[in-house]
Residue, then its C-alpha position, 0 to 999 in steps of 0.5 A: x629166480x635169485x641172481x648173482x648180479x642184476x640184470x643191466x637194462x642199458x642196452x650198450x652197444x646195441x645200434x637198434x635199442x629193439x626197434x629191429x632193423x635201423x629203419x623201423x624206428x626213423x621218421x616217426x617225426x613226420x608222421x605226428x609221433x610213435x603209435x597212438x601218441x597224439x591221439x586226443x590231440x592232432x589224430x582225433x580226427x583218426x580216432x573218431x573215424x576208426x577207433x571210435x570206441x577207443x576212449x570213454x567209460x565201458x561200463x560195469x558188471x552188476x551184481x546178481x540180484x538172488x531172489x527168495x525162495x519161499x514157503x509158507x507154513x501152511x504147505x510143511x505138511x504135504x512137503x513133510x508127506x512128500x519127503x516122508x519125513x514123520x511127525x517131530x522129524x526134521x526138514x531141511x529146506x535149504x537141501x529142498x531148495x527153499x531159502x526163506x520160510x513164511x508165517x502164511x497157514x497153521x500147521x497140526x504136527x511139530x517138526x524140526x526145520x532148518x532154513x536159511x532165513x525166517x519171518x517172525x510170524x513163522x518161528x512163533x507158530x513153529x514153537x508154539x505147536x512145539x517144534x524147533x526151527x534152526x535159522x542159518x543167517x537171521x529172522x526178518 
């Protein structure tokens, strides 16, 4: 929100500075400082008895580790029977659920496949019956 003037931080005229009542804010000398001050010093022994955790690394969050799904050439048939896709149709494996297609079996019947990645072995046999094969990220 624009303002006209700057709002003053000094606190003229306040007799406690936000500390409440008068006595809420005294005899902090005596007790080894405000709050937590001391705390790898003179309180350790504090410290270690009830905050024990307080100090010291906490770790981290890994990052998920996402493994392949795959399926070999070999199976495309029967999963094209499933789907009741016929010959020279198109199969998307990424809406099936599979992310990788391998170079594993022969196929007889040329289809369009979409997957998200690929072997070598796998586009060469796909291309070589006369299908087509659309990959989504790269060929490994």
């Amino acid at each position: 929100m624009a303002r006209r003037y700057r709002k003053s931080r000094w606190m003229r005229g306040s007799r406690t500075h936000g500390w409440g009542v008068s006595g809420q804010h005294r005899g902090k000398g005596s007790r080894g400082g405000y709050g937590m001050a001391g705390g790898h010093k003179h309180k350790w022994t504090r410290i270690v008895k009830y905050a024990p955790n307080h100090f010291g690394k906490r770790g981290f969050k890994p990052p998920l580790s996402v493994e392949d799904v795959c399926i070999n050439v070999g199976e495309l048939e029967e999963l094209a029977l499933k789907l009741g896709i016929c010959e020279n149709g198109t199969i998307n494996l990424e809406s099936v659920g599979y992310t990788k297609l391998l170079g594993a079996g022969s196929l007889s019947k040329p289809f369009n496949i979409i997957v998200r990645r690929a072997s070598r072995n796998a586009v060469e046999k796909v291309k070589s019956i006369g299908g087509s094969i659309t990959i989504l990220s790269g060929v490994e």
